[in-house]
N, C-alpha and C positions, 0 to 999 in steps of 0.2 A: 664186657665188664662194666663198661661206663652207663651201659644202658639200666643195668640194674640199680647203680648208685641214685642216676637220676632218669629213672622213667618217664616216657612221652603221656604226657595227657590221657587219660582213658576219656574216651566218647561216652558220651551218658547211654550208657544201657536200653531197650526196649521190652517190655517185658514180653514173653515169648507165651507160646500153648504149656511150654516145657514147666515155664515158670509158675505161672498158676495151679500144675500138674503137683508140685514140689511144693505148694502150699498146702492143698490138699492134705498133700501126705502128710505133711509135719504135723497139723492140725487136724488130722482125723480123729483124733478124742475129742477134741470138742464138739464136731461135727456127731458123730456117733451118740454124744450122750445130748447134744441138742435134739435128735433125727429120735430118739428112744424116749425123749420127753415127750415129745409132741409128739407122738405116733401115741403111746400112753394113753394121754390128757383124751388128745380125738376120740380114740374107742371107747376109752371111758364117757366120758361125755355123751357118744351115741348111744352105745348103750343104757343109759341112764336116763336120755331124753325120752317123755312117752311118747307113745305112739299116734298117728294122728291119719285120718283118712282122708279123702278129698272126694266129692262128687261136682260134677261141671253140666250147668246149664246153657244153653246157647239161644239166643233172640236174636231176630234179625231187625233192625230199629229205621225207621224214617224219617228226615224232618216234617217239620210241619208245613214247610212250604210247599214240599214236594206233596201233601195230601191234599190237596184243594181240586175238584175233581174240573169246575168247570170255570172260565171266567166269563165279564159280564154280556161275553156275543153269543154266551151261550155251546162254546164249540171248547174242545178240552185244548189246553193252553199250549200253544206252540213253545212258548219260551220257556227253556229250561232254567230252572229254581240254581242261585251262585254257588259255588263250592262253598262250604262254610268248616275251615279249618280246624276252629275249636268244636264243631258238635258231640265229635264222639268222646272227648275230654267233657265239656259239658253235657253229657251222658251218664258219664261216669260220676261225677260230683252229685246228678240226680239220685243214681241210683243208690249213690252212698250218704244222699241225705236224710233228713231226721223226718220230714214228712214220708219217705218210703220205708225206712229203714221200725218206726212206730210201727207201721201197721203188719210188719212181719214182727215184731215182739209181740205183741198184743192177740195176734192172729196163734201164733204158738203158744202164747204165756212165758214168754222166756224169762221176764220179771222172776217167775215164779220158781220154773223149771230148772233154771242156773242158779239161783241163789240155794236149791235144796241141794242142788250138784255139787259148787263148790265152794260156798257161801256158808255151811254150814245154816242152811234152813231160811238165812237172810232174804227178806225181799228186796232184788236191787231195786236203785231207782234206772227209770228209762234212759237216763243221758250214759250214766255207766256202760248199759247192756250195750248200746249201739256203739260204746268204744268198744266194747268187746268183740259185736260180730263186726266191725268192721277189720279190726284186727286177722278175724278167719275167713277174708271175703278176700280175693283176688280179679281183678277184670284185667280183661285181656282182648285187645280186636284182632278181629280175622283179617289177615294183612289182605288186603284190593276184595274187601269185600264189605254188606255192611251190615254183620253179624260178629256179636260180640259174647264172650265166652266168659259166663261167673262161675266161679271157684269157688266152694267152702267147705275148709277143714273142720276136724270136728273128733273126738275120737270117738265118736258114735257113727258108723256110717251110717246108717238110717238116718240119722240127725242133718248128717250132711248134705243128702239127698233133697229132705224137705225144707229146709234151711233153705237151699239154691231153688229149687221151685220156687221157693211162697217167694224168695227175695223178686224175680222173675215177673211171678201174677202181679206182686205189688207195682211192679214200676208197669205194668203196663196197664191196671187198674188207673193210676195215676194221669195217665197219659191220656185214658179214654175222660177222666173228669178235667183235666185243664182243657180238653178238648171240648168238649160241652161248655165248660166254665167260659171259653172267648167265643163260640160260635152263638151260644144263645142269644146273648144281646144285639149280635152283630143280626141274627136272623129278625129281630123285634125291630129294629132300626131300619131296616130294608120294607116291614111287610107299612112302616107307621109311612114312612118314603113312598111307596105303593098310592096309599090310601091319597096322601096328598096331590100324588099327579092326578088321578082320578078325576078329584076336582076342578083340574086347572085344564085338563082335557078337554073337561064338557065348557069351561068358561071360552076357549078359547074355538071352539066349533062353533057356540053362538053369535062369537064376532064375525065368522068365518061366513054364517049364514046371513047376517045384516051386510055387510059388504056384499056381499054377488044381490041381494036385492035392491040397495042402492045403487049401484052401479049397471043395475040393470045386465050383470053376466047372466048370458045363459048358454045351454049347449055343453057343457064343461064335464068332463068324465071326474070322478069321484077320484082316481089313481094319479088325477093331472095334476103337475105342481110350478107347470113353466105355462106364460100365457101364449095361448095359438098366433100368430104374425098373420096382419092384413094382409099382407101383400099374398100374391098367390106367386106359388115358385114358376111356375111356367110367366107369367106375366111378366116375373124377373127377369129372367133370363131372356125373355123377348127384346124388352126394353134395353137389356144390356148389350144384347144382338145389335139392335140398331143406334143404340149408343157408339157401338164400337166401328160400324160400317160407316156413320157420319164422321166420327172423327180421324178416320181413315183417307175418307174422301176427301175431305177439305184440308187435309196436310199434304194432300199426294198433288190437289189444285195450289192451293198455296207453295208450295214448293217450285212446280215450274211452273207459275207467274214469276217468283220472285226470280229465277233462271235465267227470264226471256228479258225481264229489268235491268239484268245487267250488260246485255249488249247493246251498241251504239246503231244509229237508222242504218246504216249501208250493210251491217253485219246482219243486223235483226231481219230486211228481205230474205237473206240466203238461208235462217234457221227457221224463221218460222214456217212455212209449209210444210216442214215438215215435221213439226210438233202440233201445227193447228189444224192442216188438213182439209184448206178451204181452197174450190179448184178456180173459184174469181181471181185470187190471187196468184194463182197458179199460170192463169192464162194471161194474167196482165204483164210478168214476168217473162214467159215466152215472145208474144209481142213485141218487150221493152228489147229482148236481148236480137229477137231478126230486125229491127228499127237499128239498133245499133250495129249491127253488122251494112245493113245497107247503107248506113251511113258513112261506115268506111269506105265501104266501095266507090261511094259518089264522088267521095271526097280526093281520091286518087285521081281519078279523072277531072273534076272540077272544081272549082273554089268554092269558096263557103259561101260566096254572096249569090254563088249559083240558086235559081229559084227553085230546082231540083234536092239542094243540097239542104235550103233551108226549107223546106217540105218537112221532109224527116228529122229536121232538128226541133223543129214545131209538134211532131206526131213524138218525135223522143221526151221531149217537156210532159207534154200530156199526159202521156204514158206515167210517166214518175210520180206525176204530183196525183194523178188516180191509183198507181201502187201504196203512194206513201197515206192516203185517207185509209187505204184498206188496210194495211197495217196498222193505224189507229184504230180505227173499227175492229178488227182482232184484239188487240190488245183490252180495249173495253171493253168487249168482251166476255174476255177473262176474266178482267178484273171482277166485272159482275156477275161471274159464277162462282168465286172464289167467295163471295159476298155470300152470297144463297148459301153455301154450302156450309156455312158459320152459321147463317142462322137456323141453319135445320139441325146441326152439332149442337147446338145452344137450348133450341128446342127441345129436342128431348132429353139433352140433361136436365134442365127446369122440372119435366117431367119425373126424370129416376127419381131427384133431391126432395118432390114433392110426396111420391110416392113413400120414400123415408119419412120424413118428417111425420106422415100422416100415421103411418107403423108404431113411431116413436111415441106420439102423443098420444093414443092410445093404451100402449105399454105402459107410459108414466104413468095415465087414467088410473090404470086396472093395477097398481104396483102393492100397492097397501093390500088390495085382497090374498095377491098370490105371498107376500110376504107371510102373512098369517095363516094362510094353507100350508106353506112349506114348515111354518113352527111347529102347527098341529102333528103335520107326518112325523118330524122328527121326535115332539112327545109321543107319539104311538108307538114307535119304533123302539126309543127308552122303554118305555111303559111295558112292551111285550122281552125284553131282554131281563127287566128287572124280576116279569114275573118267571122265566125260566130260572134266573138267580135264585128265589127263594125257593121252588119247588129242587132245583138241586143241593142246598142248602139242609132244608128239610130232610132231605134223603140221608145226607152224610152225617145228620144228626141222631138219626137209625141204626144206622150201619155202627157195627163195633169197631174197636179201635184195631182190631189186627191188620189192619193196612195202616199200620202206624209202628206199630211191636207186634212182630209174631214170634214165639214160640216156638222153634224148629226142634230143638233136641230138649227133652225132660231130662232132667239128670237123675240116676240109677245108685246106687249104693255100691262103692266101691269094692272089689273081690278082695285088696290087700293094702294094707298104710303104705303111705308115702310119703310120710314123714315118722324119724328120721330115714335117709335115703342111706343107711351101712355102708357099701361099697363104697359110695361117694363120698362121706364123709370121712371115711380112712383113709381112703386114698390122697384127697385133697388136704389132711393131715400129716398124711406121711409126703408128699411133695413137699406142703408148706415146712415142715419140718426140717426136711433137705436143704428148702433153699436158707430156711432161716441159722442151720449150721451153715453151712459156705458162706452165706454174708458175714455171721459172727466172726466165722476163720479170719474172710480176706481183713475185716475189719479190725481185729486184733493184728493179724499182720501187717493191716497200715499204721495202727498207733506203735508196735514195734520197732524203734530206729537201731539197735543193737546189729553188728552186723549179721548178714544173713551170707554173702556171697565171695568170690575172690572178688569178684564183678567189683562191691560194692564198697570194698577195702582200695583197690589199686583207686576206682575213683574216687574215695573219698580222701584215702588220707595222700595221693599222689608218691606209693611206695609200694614196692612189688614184696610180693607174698615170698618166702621160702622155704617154707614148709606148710602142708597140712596133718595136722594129727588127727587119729579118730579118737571114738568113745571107749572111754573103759578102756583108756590105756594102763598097763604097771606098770612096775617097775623095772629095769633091764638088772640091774642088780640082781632080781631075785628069780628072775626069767631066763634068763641067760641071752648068748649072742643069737640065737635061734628063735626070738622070740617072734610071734607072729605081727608082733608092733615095732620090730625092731628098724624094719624097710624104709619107715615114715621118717623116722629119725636119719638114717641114712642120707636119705634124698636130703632131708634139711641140711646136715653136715658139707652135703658135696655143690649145696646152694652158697652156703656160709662161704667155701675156700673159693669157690668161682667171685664169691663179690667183693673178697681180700685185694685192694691193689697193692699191699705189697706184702710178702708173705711174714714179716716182722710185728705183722698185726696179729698178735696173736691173745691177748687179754680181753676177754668179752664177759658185758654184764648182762644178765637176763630181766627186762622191767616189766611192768605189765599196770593198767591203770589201778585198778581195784583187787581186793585180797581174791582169792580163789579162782581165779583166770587160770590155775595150773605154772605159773612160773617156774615155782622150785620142782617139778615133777622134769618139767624140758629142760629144766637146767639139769638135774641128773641126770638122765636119758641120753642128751645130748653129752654131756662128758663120758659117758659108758662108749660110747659108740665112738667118740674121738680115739677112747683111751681102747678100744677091741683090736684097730687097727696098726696099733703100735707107737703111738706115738704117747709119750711123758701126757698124763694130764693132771691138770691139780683145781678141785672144789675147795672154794671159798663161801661160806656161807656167811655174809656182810648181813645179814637180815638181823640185826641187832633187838629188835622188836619183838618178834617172834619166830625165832631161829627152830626152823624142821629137818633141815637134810639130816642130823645126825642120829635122828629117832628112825628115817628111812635107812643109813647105814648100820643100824646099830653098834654107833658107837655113844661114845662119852663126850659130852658138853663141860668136862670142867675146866680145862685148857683150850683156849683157843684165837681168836683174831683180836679180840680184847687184850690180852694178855701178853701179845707180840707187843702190841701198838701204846699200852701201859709201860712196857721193857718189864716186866714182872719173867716172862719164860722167852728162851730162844725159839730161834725158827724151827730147828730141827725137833726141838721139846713140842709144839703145837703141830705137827704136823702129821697125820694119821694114814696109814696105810687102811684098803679097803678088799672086799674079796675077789675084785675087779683087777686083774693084773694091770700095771702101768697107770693105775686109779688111785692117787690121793686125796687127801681129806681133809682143809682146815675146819673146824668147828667155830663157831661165833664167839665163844669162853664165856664169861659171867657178864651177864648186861651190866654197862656203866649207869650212871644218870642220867648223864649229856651223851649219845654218842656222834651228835655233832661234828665235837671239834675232834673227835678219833679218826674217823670213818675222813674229814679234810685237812686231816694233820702234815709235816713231811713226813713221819715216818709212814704212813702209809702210801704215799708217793713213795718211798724208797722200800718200802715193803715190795711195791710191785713193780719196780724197776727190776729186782732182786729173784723175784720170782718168774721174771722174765726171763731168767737169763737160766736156770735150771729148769723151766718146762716148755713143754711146746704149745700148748696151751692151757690157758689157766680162766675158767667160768665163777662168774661171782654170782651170788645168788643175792636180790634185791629185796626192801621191803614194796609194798605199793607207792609209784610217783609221788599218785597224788592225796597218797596219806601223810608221807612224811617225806622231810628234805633229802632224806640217807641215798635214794634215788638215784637222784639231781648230782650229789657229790659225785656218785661212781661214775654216773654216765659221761661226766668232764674229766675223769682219769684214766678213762680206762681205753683201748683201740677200737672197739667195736662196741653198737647198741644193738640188742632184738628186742622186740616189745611183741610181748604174749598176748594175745587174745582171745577171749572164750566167745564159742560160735553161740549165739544169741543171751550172751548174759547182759551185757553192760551198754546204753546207748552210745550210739556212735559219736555226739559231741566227747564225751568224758575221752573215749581213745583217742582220739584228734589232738585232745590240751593233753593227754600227756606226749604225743610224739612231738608238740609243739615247744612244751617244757625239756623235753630232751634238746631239742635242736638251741633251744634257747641258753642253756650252757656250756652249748658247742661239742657235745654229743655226737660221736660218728657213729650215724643210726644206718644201720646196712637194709633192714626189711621189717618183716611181722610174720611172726607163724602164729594161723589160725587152730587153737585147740578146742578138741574136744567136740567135735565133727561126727553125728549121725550121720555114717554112709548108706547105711539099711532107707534112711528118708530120703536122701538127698542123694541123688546118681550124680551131680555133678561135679563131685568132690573125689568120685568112685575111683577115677584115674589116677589122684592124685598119692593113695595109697593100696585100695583093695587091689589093681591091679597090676600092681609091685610085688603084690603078696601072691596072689595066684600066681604071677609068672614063676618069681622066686622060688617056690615051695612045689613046684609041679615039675619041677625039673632031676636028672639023677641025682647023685651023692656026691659023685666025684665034678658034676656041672656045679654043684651049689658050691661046692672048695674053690674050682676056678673062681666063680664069682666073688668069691669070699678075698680070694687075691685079686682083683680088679678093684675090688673095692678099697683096698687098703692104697689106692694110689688115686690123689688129688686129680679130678677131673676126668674118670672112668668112665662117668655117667652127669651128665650135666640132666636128666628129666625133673622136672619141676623149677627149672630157674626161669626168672620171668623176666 
């Protein structure tokens, strides 16, 4: 119970497939008569547009880089010509310029031929016409290829045909004259370059020939450009044979001299013989070493002053000091082979360095001629490239431009228009037209803030729903309890007693922000159905302003809630039976001026003290909150508030300030019942009553009585309480 008084937070919503389904639907009249405009307008329009034909020529186009057949060595160009990004953009700009675009007017007369067309006889001028055919000119490239496809409409197709030809000849007409227009001068400038080397050829041969007679060259091949070398190669390399054998030899003598230098006299005996090889040495050494042994032996036996003893010390002297000359002698020797063999290394280098120098000096002699020979060849050489230059030159001056622009496809007279394209453009009509109903829909339904949903009520106004009504609801009065809208009401009823916390709350005022929200309709409805069940009810019609229940009773307005609250008539004088058993009826009586201070009087606090106490419950029917104060008063006197709302009449700010002006008087607001609910649009509301009705009404005779007694008891059915 607590929870319906004061409901938890609703989560902000997401909107679903379902929900934009449920937009559709509500707004498929817009949609449909959007979708039926524009479906209209398209066929019309295509229909209407004439009709237009298309013929398409195709060229295949070259740079001009890529035409140059030879460069100047005479030999076709290895290197390939840069990618040039914009060409076939700057292709298109040629072909749609006034220098190409002229000479297909002029070539057809088009001046002439369009102005009698549709010009009424006019001769245009030429800047006009080329706005025009470029207008009927479409270019288009062949994608990884480099053929480019023109397009002209026309509603002549014959016209179109020749139109894209001649546009076609023209641009490559064009192509063959800028091509002549840069190569001619280029060919005059090459042959006048020609003429000049010519001259400087023959100047420079006759220096060519003074030189080798001064200098007394002879022998010299005509092809020769490098001077022939004195020296003879065999000669070289003899020289350098013996260059390399002498300085061979005197490092290999040089070496162990300087070896044998480094040992001392006693060491240098024992090595040299056998580096020097001299057998004098050899034998003075053997000698010295049996002297010295005999010496020992003597000496064992006898002393040294023995004359025996010194014999051999006398022949051992001798001995040494004739070794030690011979080792000098050796030694010098050496020394003077090592000498010789420097100056025979020395020698013939002197020789190689002279034999150079003499090469050399020659060479410088003779430099000045071969310099000037070699400049000749090289003018020769220019001279015979330049003249292939021009003879190819010359040729590509001949040759037509179709290795430049060729021609691959003529274009043909088209079999049928294609323009306008009918299928396509209805169809894309009628698409556009679809989408532009659905955006209009969702788009109105965004600027719509009115409620649309329970969704958007529990969130906005933080107050649970307790009834939904549908469309084209009556009256129960005149329907009876059987009525097929009578269930909706029910469920509201059995919401209302579940959110009573105490069953003494029995006085409830129905408000609603704005007039036509349906108020006084639930406020009768909802009393028939209190009053079907048994229980005492009594309608108060407080709507001082513009009082209707008594026109939906048919009854009489001339006594009424005025006339109490005046003390003019008793309670029981104002108070009207209806054909609703256990259904009374106060009427509003005669409007005061003020009803103000009536409607906040005590007696109208003792009014309904009073009437508390003889019904069970007792509905006032209100004017709108927040038209006038009368509202405001009941909702602070009376036990209970509902506040009626019409499903997409009224933005949702205005509902909010009045549930807020309720609350602001201290108003015990129980919920909101949503009226006047398309459930045919809206399936999501379908539970809330269609299928109350179907279960209801599909059941026997003697089920629908049970249910008829379930229902008469508070809290049978709690479906719809939130």
């Amino acid at each position: 119970m607590d929870s319906i008084k004061n409901p938890q937070p609703v989560p902000e919503a997401k909107l679903h497939f379902l929900d934009y389904w449920r937009i559709i639907r509500i707004r498929k009249a817009i949609i449909i008569t959007v979708f039926l405009i524009t479906a209209i307008i398209a066929t019309a329009v295509t229909f209407i547009l004439p009709e237009s034909y298309a013929s398409t020529v195709r060229i295949k186009v070259e740079s001009d880089a890529g035409a140059d057949i030879q460069n100047m060595s005479g030999q076709q160009s290895a290197m390939v010509s840069p990618f040039d990004p914009y060409f076939i953009q700057t292709t298109f700009e040629i072909i749609q310029s006034q220098v190409v675009l002229t000479n297909v007017i002029n070539l057809m007369n088009l001046n002439v031929e369009w102005g009698k067309k549709y010009f009424d006889g006019e001769t245009l001028k030429t800047v006009d016409t080329i706005e025009i055919l470029k207008q009927r000119m479409s270019l288009q490239p062949v994608r990884n290829t480099k053929l480019i496809a023109i397009t002209v409409y026309s509603d002549d197709k014959n016209e179109a045909a020749n139109l894209a030809n001649a546009i076609a000849t023209a641009y490559q007409d064009y192509r063959l004259a800028m091509r002549t227009q840069v190569t001619e001068p280029g060919i005059r400038a090459l042959e006048d370059q020609f003429q000049t080397d010519e001259k400087e050829i023959q100047t420079i041969q006759n220096q060519v020939d003074d030189l080798q007679n001064s200098m007394h060259i002879t022998g010299v091949d005509a092809n020769t450009l490098e001077p022939t070398p004195t020296l003879d190669m065999e000669m070289v390399r003899k020289l350098f044979d013996e260059e390399t054998k002498a300085e061979q030899d005197y490092k290999e003598s040089l070496t162990r001299l300087t070896e044998l230098q480094k040992y001392d006299k006693d060491k240098l005996r024992d090595v040299l013989p056998s580096i020097a090889q001299d057998g004098t040495l050899s034998s003075l050494l053997d000698k010295l070493h049996e002297a010295q042994q005999s010496y020992v032996t003597l000496t064992n036996d006898y002393t040294k002053a023995d004359v025996h003893v010194a014999r051999v010390q006398s022949m051992i002297d001798i001995l040494n000091q004739q070794i030690d000359d011979r080792v000098n002698g050796i030694m010098s020797s050496l020394d003077t082979e090592v000498k010789a063999k420097q100056a025979s290394f020395d020698e013939i280098t002197t020789r190689m360095e002279n034999a150079k120098q003499k090469d050399q000096d020659e060479a410088s002699r003779t430099q000045p001629y071969w310099e000037k020979k070699r400049e000749l060849a090289r003018k020769l050489d220019f001279h015979k490239l330049l003249a292939a230059k021009i003879a190819s030159e010359r040729l590509n001056a001949v040759i037509p431009a179709n290795s430049l622009v060729q021609i691959t496809d003529l274009a043909q007279p088209g079999k049928a228009p294609v323009k306008p394209n009918k299928t396509l453009n209805i169809t894309l009509g009628l698409i556009f037209g679809l989408i532009m109903g659905i955006g209009l829909a969702f788009f109105i339904e965004y600027l719509d803030t009115s409620v649309k949903t329970i969704d958007d009520v529990e969130r906005a106004f933080q107050s649970p729903v307790l009834g939904v009504i549908p469309q084209n609801v009556g009256y129960l009065v005149d329907e009876g309890p059987e009525s097929r809208h009578a269930e909706a009401y029910r469920v509201l009823r059995t919401n209302i007693l579940f959110s009573r916390k105490d069953d003494k709350l029995n006085t409830i005022v129905i408000v609603s922000a704005g007039a036509g929200e349906g108020k006084s309709t639930t406020t009768l409805n909802l009393a028939t159905v209190f009053a079907q069940t048994g229980s005492r009810v009594l309608v108060v019609d407080s709507d001082l302003r513009r009082p209707t229940l008594h026109k939906l009773l048919h009854v009489s307005n001339n006594l009424g809630l005025t006339n109490y609250l005046l003390k003019q008539n008793s309670l029981a004088e104002i108070v009207q039976t209806t054909g609703v058993p256990m259904l009374d009826f106060m009427a509003s009586g005669k409007l005061p001026n003020s009803s103000m201070g009536i409607l906040g009087s005590i007696q109208m606090k003792d009014l309904i003290s009073e009437l508390k106490q003889r019904y069970d419950y007792i509905f006032f029917d209100s004017p709108p909150i927040l038209g006038v104060s009368d509202a405001s008063i009941l909702a602070s006197e009376v036990d209970l508030v509902i506040q009626v709302i019409q499903y997409r009449r009224y933005p949702q700010p205005m509902n909010i300030r009045a549930k807020q002006m309720i609350e602001k008087v201290g108003g015990n607001f129980i919920g909101i019942v949503l009226n006047n609910i398309n459930m045919s649009q809206d399936e999501s509301y379908y539970y809330y009553s269609g299928y109350y009705h179907d279960y209801y009404y599909s059941r026997s005779e003697g089920d629908q009585e049970a249910g008829d007694q379930n229902q008469n008891t508070p809290g049978a059915t709690g479906v719809g309480v939130k």
